[in-house]
PAZAPA-4460 file (N, C-alpha, C; in steps of 0.05 Angstrom, whole numbers, plus 32768, in hexadecimal, padded with zeros to 4 digits):
% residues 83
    n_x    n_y    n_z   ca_x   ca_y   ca_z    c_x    c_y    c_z   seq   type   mol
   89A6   7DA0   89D2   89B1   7DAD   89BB   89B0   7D99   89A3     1      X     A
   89A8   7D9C   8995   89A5   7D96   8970   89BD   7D89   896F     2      X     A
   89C0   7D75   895D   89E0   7D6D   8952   89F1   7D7A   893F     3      X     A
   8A06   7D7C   893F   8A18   7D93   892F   8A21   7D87   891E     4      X     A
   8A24   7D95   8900   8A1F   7D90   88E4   8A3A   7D87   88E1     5      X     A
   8A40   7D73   88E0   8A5C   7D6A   88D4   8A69   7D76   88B5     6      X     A
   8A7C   7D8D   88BC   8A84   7DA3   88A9   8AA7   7D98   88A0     7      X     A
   8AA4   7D92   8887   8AC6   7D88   888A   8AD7   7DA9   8892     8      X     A
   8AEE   7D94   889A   8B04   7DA9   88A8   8B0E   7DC1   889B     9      X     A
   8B0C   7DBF   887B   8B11   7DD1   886D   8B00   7DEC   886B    10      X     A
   8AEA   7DE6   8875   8AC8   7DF8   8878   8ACB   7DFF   8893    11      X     A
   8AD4   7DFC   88A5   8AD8   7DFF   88BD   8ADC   7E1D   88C3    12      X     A
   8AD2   7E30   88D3   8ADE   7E4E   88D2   8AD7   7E5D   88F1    13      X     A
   8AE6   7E6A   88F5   8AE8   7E83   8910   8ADF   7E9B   8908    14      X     A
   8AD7   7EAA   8907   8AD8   7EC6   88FB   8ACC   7ED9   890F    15      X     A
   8AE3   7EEA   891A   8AE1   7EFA   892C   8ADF   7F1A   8924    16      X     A
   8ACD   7F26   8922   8AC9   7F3F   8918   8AC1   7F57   892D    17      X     A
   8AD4   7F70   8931   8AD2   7F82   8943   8AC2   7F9F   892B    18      X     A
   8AA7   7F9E   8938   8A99   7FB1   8928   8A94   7FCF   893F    19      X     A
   8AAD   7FDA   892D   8AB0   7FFA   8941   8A9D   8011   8943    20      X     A
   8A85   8011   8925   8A70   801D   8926   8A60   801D   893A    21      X     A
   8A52   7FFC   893D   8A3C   7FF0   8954   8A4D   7FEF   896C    22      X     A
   8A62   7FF2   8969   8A6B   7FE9   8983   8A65   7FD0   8988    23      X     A
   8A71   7FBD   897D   8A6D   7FA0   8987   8A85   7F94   8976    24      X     A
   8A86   7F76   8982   8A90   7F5F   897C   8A7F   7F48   896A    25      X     A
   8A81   7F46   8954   8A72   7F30   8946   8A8F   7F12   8940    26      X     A
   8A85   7EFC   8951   8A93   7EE2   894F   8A80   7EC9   8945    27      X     A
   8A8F   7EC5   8934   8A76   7EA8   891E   8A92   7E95   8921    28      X     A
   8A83   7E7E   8922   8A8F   7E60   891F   8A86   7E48   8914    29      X     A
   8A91   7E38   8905   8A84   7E21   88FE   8A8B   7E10   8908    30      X     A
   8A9F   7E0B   8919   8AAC   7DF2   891B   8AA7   7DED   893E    31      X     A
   8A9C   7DD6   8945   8A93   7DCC   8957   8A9D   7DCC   896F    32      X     A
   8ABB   7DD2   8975   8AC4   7DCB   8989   8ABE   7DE8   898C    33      X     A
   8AC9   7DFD   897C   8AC8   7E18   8983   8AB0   7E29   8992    34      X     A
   8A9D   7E1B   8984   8A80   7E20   898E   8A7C   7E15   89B0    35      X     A
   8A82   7E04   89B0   8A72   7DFB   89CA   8A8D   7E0A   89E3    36      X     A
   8AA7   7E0B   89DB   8AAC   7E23   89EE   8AA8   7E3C   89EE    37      X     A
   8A9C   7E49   89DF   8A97   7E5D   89DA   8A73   7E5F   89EB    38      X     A
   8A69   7E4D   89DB   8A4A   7E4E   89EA   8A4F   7E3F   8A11    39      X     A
   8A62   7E35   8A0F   8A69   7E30   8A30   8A69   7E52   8A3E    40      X     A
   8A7C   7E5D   8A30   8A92   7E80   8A37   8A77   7E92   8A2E    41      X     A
   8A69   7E92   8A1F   8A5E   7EA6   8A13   8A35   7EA1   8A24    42      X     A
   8A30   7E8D   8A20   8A18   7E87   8A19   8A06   7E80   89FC    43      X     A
   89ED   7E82   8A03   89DF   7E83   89E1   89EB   7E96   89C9    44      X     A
   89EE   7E89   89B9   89F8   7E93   89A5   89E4   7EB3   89A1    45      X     A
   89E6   7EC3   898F   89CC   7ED4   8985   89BC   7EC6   896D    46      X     A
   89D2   7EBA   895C   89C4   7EA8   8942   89D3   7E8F   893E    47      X     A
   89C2   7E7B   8936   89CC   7E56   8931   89C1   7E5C   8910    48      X     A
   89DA   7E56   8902   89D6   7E4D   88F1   89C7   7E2C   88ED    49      X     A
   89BF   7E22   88DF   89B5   7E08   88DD   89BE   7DFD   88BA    50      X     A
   89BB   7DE4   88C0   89C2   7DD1   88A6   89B8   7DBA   88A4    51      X     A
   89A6   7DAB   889A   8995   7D98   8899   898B   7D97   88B3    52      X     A
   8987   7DA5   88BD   8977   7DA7   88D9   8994   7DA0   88EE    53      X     A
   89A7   7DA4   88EA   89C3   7D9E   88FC   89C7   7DB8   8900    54      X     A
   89D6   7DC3   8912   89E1   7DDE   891D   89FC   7DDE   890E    55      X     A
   89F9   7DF2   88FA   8A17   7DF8   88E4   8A27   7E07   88EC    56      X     A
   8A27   7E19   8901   8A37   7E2F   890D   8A20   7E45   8913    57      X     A
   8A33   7E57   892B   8A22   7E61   893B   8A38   7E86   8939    58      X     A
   8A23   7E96   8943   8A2F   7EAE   8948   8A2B   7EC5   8959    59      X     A
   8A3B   7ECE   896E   8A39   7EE4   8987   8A3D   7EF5   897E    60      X     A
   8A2D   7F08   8983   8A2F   7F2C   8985   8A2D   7F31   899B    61      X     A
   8A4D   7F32   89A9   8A4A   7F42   89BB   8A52   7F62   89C0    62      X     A
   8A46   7F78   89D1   8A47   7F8F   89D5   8A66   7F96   89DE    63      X     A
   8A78   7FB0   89D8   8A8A   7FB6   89E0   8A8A   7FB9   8A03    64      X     A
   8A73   7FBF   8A08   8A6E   7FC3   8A26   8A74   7FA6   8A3D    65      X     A
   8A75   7F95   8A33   8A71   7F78   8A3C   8A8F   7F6F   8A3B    66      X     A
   8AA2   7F7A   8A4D   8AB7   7F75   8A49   8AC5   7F57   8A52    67      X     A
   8AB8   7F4B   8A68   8ABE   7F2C   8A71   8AB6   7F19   8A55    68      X     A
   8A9D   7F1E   8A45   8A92   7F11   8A33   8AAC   7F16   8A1D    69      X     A
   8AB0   7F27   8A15   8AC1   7F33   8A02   8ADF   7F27   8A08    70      X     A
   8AEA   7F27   8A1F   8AFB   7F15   8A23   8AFD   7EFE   8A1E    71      X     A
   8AEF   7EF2   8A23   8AE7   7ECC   8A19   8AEC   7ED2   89FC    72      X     A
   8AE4   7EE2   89F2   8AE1   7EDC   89D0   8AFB   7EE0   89BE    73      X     A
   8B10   7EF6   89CD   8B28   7EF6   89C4   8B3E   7EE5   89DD    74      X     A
   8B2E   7ECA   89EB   8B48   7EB6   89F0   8B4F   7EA6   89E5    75      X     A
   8B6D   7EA8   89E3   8B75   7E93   89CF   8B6E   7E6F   89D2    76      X     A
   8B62   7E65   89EC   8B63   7E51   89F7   8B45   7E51   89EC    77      X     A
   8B2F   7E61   89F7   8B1B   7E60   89EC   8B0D   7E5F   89C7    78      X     A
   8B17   7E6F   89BD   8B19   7E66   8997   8B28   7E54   8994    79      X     A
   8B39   7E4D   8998   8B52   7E38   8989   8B4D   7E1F   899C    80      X     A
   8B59   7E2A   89B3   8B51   7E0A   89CA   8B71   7E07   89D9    81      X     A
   8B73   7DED   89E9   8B87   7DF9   89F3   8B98   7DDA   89DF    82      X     A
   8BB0   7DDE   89D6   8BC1   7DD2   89C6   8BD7   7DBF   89D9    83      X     A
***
């Protein structure tokens, strides 16, 4: 894996979006820790953003049908981490 784009903390973002038309889940992240449990829980992203050739944040579309996958994405341990 590429090295990840050092984003200050203020640029940092989650964004979890439930799209009821397609029937899916769209989840984007920039922030590094988020990503790599997520690509642990999820797999390959669908799209890597890039930034001077560094990985800037990444984003899953997953299907409403994929309900184990879909679970990972709304755990709170998994987005946030465990505190």
């Amino acid at each position: 894996m590429n090295k990840f784009y050092s984003t200050s903390l203020e640029e940092q973002e989650t964004i979890i979006n439930i799209d009821y038309f397609e029937r899916e889940v769209n989840c984007y992240t920039s922030r590094y820790s988020t990503y790599s449990r997520l690509f642990k829980k999820l797999g390959e992203p669908t799209k890597i953003y890039y930034t001077q050739e560094r990985i800037s944040g990444a984003n899953w579309v997953i299907p409403f049908k994929d309900k184990k996958r879909l679970a990972n994405i709304f755990s709170r341990p998994t987005i946030i981490g465990s505190l």
